[in-house]
C-alpha positions as CSV (number, residue, x, y, z in Angstrom):
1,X,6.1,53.8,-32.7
2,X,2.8,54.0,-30.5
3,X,2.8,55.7,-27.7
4,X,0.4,55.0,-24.5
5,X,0.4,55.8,-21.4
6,X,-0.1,52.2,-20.4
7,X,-0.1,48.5,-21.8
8,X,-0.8,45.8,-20.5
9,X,0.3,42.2,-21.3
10,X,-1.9,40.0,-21.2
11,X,-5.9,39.8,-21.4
12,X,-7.0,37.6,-18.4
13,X,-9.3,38.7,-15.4
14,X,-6.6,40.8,-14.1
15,X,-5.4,42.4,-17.4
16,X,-8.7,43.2,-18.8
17,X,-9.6,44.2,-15.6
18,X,-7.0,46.5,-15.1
19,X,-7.2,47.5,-18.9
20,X,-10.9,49.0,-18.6
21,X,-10.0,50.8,-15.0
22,X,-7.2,52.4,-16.3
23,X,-8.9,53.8,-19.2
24,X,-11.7,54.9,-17.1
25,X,-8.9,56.8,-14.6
26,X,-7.6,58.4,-17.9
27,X,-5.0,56.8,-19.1
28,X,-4.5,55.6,-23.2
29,X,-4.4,52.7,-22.8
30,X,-3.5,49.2,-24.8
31,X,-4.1,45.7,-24.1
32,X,-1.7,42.5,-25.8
33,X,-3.2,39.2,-26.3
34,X,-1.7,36.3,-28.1
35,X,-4.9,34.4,-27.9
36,X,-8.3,34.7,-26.8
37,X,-9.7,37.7,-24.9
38,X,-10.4,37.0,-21.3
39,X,-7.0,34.4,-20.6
40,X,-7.7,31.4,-19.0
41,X,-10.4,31.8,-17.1
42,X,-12.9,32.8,-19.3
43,X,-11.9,30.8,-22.1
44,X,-10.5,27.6,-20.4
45,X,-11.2,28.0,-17.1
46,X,-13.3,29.7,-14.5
47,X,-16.9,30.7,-16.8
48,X,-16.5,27.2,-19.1
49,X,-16.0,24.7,-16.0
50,X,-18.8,26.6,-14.7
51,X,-21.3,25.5,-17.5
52,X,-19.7,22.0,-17.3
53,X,-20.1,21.7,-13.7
54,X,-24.1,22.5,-14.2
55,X,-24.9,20.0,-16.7
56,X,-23.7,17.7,-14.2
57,X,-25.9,19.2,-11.7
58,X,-29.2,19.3,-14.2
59,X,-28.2,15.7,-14.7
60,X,-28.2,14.5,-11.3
61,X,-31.1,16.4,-10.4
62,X,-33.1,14.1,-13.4
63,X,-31.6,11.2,-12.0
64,X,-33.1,12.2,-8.9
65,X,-36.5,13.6,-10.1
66,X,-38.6,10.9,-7.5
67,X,-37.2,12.6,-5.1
68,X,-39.1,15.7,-5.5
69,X,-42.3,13.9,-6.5
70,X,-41.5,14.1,-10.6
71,X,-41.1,11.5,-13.2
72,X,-38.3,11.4,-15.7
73,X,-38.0,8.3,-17.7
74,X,-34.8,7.3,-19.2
75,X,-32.8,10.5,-18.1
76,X,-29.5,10.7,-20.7
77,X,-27.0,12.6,-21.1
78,X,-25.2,13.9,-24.3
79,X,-21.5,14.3,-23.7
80,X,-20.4,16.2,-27.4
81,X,-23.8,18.7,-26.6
82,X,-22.6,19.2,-23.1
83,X,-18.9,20.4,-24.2
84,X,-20.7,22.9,-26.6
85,X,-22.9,24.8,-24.5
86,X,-19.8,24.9,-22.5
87,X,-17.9,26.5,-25.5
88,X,-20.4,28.4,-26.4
89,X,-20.8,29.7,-23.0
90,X,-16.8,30.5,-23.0
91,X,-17.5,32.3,-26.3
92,X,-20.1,34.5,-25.5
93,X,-18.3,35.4,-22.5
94,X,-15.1,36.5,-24.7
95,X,-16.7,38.4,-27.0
96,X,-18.2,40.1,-24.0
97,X,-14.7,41.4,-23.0
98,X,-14.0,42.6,-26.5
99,X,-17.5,44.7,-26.0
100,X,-16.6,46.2,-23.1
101,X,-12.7,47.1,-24.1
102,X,-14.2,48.6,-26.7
103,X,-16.8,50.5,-24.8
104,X,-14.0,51.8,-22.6
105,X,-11.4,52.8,-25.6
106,X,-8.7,50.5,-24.8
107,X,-6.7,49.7,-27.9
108,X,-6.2,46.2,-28.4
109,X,-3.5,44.5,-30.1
110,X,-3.3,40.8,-31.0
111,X,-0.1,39.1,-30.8
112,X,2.7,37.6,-28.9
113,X,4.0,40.5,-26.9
114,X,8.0,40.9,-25.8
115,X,8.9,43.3,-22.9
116,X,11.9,45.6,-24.1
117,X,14.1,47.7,-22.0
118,X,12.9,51.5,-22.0
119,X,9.6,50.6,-21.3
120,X,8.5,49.3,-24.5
121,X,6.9,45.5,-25.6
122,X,7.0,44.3,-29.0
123,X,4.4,42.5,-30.9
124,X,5.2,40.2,-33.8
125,X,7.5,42.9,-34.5
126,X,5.7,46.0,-34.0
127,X,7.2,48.1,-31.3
128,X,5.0,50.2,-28.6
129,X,5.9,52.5,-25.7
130,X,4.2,53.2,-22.8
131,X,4.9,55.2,-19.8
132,X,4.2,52.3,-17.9
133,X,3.6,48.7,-18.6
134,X,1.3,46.0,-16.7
135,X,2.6,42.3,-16.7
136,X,-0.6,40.0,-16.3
137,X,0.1,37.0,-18.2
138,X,-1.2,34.2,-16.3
139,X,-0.3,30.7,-15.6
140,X,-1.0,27.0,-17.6
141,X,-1.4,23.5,-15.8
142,X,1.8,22.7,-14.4
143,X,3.8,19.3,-15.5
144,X,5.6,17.4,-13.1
145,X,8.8,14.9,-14.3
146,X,6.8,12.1,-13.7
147,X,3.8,13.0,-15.2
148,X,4.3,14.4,-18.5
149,X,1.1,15.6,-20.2
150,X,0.8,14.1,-24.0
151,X,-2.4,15.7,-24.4
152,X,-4.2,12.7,-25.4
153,X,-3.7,10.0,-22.5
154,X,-1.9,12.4,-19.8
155,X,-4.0,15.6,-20.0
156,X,-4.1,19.1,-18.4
157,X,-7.4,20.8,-17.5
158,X,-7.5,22.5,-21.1
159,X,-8.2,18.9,-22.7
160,X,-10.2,18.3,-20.2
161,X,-13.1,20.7,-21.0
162,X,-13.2,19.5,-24.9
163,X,-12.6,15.6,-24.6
164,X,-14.1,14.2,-28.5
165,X,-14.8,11.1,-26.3
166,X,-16.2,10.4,-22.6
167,X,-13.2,8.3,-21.1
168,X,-14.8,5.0,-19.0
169,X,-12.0,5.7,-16.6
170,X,-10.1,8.3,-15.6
171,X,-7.3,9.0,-12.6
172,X,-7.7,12.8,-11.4
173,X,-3.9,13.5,-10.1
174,X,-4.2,16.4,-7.3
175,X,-7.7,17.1,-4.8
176,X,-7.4,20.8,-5.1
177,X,-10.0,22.7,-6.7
178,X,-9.3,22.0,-10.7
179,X,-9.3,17.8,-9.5
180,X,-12.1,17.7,-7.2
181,X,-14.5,19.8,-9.9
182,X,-13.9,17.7,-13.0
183,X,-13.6,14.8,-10.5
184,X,-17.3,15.6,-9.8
185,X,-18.4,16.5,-13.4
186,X,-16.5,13.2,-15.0
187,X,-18.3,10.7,-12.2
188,X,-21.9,12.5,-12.7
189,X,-21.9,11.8,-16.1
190,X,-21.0,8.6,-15.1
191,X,-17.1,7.7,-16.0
192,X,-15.6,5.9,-13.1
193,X,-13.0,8.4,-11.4
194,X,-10.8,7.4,-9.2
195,X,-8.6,10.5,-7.2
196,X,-4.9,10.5,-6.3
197,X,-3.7,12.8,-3.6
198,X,-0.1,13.3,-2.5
199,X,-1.4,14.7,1.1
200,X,-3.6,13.3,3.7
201,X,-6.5,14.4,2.8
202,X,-8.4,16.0,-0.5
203,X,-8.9,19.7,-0.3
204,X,-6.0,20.2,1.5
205,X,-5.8,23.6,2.2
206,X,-9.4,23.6,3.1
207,X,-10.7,22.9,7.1
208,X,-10.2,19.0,8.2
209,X,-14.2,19.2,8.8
210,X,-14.8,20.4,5.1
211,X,-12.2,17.9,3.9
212,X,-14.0,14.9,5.7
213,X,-17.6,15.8,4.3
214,X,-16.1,16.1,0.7
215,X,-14.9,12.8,0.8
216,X,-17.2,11.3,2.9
217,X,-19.7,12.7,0.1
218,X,-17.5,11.7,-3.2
219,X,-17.2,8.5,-2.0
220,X,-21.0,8.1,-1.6
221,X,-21.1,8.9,-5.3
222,X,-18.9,6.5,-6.3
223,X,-15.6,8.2,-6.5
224,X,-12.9,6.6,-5.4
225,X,-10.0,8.1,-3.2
226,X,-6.2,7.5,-2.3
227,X,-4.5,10.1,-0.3
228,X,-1.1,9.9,1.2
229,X,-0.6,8.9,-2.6
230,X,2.2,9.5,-5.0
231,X,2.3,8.4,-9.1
232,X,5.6,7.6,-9.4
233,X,5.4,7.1,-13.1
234,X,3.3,5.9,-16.0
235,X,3.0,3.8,-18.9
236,X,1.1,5.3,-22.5
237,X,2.2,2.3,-24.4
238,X,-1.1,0.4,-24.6
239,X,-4.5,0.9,-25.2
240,X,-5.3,3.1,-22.5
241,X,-3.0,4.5,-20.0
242,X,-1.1,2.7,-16.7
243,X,-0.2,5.0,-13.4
244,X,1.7,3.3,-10.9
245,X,0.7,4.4,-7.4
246,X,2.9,4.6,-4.3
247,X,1.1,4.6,-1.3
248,X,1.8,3.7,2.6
249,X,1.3,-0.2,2.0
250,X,3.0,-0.4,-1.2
251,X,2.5,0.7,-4.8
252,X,-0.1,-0.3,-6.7
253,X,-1.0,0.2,-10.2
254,X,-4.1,1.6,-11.8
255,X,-5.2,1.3,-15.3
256,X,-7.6,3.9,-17.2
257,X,-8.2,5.7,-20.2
258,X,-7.2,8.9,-19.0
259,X,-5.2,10.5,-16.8
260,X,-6.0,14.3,-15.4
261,X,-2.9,16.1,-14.1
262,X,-4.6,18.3,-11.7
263,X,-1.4,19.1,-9.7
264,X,-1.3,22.9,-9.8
265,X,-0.4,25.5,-12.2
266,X,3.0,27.0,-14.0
267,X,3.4,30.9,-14.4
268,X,3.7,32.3,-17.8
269,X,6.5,33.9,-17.4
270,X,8.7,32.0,-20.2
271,X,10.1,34.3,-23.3
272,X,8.5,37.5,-22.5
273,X,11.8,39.4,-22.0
274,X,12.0,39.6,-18.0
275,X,15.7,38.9,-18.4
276,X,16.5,41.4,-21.3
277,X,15.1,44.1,-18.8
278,X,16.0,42.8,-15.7
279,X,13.0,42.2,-13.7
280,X,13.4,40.1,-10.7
281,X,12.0,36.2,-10.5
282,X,11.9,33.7,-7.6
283,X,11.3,30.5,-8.9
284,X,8.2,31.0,-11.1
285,X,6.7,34.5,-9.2
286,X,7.9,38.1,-10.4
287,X,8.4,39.7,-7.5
288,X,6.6,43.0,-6.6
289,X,5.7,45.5,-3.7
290,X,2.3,46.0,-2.3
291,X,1.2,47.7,-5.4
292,X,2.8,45.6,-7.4
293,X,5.7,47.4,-9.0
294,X,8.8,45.2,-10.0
295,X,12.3,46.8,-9.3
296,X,12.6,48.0,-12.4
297,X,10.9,51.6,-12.2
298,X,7.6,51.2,-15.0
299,X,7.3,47.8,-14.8
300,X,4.4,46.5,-13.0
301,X,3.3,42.9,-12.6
302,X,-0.2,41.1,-11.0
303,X,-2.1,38.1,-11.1
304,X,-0.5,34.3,-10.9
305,X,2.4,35.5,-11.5
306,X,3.1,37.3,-8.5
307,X,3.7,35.4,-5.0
308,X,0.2,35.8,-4.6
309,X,-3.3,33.4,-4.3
310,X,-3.6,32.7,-8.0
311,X,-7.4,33.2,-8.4
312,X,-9.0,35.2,-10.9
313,X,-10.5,37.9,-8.6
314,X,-7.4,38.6,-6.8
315,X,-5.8,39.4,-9.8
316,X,-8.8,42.2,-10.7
317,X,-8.2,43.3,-7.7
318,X,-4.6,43.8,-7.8
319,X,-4.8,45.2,-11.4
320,X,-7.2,47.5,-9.7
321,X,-5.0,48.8,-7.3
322,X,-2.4,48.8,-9.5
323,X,-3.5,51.6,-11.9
324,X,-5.5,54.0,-9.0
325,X,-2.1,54.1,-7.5
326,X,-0.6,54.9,-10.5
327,X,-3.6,57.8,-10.9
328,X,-2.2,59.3,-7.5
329,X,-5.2,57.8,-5.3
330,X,-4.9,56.8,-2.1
331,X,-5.2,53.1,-1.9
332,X,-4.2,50.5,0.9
333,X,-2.3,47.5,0.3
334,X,-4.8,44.4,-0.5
335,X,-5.0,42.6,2.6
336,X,-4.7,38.9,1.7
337,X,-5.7,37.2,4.6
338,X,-9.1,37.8,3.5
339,X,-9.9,36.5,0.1
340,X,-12.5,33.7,-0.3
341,X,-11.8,30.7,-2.1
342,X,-14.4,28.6,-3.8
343,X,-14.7,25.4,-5.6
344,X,-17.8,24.1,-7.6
345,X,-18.0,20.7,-7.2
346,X,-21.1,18.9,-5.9
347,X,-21.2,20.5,-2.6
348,X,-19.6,23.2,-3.4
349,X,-16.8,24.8,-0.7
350,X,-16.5,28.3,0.3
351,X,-14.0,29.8,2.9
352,X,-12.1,33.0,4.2
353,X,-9.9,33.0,6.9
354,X,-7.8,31.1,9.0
355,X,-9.0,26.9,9.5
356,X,-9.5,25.8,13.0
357,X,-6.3,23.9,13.2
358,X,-4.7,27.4,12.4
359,X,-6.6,29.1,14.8
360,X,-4.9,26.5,17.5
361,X,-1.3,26.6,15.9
362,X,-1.2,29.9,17.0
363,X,-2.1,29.4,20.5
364,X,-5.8,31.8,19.8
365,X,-8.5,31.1,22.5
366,X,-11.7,30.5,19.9
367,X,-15.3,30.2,20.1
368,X,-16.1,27.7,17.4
369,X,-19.6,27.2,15.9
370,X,-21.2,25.1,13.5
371,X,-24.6,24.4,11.6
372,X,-26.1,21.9,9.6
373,X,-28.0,22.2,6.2
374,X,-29.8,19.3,7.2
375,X,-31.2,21.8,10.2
376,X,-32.2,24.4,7.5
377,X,-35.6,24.6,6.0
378,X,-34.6,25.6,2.8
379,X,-32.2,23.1,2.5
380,X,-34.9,20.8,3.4
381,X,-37.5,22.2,0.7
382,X,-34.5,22.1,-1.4
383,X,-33.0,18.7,-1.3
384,X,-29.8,20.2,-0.4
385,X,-29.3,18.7,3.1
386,X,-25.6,18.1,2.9
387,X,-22.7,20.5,4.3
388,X,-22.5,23.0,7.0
389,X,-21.5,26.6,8.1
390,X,-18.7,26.6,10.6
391,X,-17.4,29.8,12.3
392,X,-14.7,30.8,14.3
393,X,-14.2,34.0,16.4
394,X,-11.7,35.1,18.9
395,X,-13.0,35.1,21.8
396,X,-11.6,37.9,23.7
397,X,-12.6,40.4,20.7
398,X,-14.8,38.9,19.2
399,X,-13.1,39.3,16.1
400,X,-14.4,37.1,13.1
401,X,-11.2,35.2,12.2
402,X,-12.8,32.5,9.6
403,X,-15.6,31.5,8.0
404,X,-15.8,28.1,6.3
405,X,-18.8,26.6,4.2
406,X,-19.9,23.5,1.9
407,X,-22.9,22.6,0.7
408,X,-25.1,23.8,-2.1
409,X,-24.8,27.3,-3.1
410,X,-22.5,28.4,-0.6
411,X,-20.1,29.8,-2.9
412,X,-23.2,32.7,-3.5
413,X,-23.2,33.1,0.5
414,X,-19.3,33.7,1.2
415,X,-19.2,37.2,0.7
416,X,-21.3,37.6,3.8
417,X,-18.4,36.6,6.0
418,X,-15.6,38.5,3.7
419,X,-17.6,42.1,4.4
420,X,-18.4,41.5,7.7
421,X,-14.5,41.0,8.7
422,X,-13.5,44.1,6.2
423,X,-15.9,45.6,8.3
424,X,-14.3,44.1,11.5
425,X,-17.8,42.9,12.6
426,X,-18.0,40.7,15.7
427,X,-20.3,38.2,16.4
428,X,-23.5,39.7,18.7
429,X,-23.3,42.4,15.4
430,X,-23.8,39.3,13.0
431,X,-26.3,37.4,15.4
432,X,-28.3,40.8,15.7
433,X,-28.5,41.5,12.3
434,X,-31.5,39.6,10.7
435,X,-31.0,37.5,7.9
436,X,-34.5,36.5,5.8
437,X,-36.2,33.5,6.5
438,X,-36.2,30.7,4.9
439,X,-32.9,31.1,3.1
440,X,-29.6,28.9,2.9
441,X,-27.7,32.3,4.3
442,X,-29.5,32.7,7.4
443,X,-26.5,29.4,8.5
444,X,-24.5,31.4,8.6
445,X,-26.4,33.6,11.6
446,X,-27.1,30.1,13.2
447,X,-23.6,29.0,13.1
448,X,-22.3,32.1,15.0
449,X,-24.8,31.9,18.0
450,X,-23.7,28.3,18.3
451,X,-20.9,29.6,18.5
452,X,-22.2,32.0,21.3
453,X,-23.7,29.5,22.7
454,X,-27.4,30.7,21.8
455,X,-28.4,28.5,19.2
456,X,-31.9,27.9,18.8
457,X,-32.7,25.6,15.5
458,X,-30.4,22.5,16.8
């Protein structure tokens, strides 16, 4: 039997991650993967929707080329080269992770991996020990009852990202990030999309301001919206595909080739022996303490499949932690009231913090300020005009309690606001630090002396 000092399951953005930091504390380390190296997001996710989403973007910008004083004649698109450079994007970005586990001597070993009491997994078989063992398998698309996914007329994002065929029509089920991007992508490459949301609004858990522009802007582009919707069931028996809407004045039904079941995701967490070694679950989320141990002394679990925000960098950062705890350095609890989001549609969205709505549900006295791209000379030179920076401080402390963005690039600019409240900045220390001119991130500077009341540029 191997012996290491730890394994981890899974090679995602959290378990590779975590792989390379251990081995870099000292640790011998191993890392199990049934698949591809680099999980989800780099092979199905994150880095492959990335490339996706910017032929879109080339694509609209040649549709667009008059407006910046250039000719393009006949701009076209080629859907099947389009899905490659995606895949070959994903590829390159896998066999980047094997580079770099190599680099760092972390053992991997390929197979479906079983957790065994005694601190041991099994492989196809094969039995390994470590002293302790990482649980970072992930999450898939998640099904609901009635909307099971055939893969071929009810789809998860997976299919999504390799379709043999453009689809004329498609219904995106679900406005959070995964529906509004290949919402976006579908519609610039021209299929007609139409977007189903079960709450009021699209981006849902983003600010009501940010929600409004999004759909103000989708609908400009020809995407149409339903929220306060539900699909209470569908019908694969034709040609295409039949989803039969309920909605405040009745139920409707929509036809289309495809539908995209963007309603969230479904932890891994099936048939990898929790129960055999007695690892506690609620619902789908192991649960953990701040550094993520399980109650079961050795067993450790991070990423989706703990109760918290299921993005690829909070699981590197909990992976992180994990293993420099586990080296005997002193490390504080992640603090998870400040980790951006970001989606990558077309304008992208970028937040930290609490919403303004949150800000009044808890009674806070705020100073609240906002600034337009279409006040920005860069935007201007640009052609990016649409979206805004909004702020919100505390105004007895100044303390910066959110940050919320959309507009084009803003997903690059976000980090400027998670920093600053690490640092526990206020705002006359961001308004008196000087950001360069002309750039897309001195908004951010505008929008909190509007919120001090000493804006100058609108």
């Amino acid at each position: 039997m191997s012996k290491y000092d730890i394994i981890v399951l899974g090679s995602g953005p959290g378990g590779y991650v975590t792989a390379i930091r251990a081995s870099q504390l000292g640790f011998k380390t191993a890392i199990v993967e049934k698949e591809n190296l680099g999980g989800v997001c780099l092979n199905w996710g994150c880095i492959p929707t990335k490339a996706l989403l910017k032929s879109a973007q080339v694509f609209e910008y040649l549709k667009h080329a008059e407006d910046y004083g250039l000719k393009v004649t006949d701009a076209e698109h080629d859907f099947d080269a389009v899905v490659k450079r995606s895949r070959g994007v994903a590829d390159g970005m896998s066999k980047g992770v094997q580079f770099l586990l190599k680099k760092n001597k972390v053992d991997v070993i390929d197979g479906f991996g079983k957790l065994k009491p005694g601190k041991k997994i099994d492989v196809d078989g094969t039995e390994y020990s470590a002293d302790n063992i990482i649980i970072a398998t992930g999450a898939r698309s998640r099904e609901l009852p009635n909307l099971p996914q055939d893969g071929e007329k009810v789809i998860g994002y997976r299919q999504a990202m390799t379709l043999k065929k453009q689809p004329k029509k498609m219904i995106v089920v679900g406005s959070g990030a995964i529906g509004v991007e290949f919402a976006y992508f579908y519609n610039s490459m021209g299929t007609d999309v139409t977007i189903v949301e079960y709450l009021p609004k699209i981006v849902p858990v983003e600010d009501e301001d940010v929600s409004k522009l999004v759909e103000r802007s989708f609908k400009k582009a020809g995407i149409k919206i339903m929220t306060s919707a539900e699909v209470t069931s569908v019908d694969t028996s034709g040609e295409g595909v039949k989803a039969t809407v309920k909605t405040s004045k009745g139920e409707e039904v929509l036809e289309a080739d495809i539908i995209l079941s963007a309603v969230g995701i479904k932890t891994n967490i099936e048939n990898i022996g929790l129960e055999d070694v007695g690892i506690v679950v609620d619902r789908d989320k192991v649960i953990v303490n701040d550094f993520y141990q399980t109650n079961i002394p050795g067993y450790f679990a991070i990423g989706d499949i703990t109760p918290g925000p299921a993005l690829a960098h909070v699981a590197s950062a909990e992976g992180i932690l994990c293993v420099e705890k586990l080296a005997g350095q002193h490390v504080e609890a992640l603090d998870y009231g400040n980790i951006p989001g970001c989606t990558y549609c077309t304008p992208e969205i970028a937040s930290v913090g609490i919403t303004e709505k949150q800000a009044k549900e808890q009674g806070l006295d705020v100073k609240i300020g906002k600034f337009p791209f279409s006040a920005s000379g860069k935007a201007s030179a640009g052609g990016n005009k649409e979206g805004f920076v909004k702020v919100i401080f505390d105004a007895k402390y100044g303390e910066w309690l959110g940050c919320h963005m959309v507009g084009a690039g803003v997903t690059d600019m976000i980090a400027e606001a998670v920093l600053g409240r690490k640092l526990e900045t206020t705002g006359h220390e961001v308004l008196k630090t000087i950001h360069p001119h002309p750039t897309m991130s001195e908004a951010v500077m505008e929008a909190v002396a509007a919120a001090y009341d000493e804006v100058i540029h609108i």
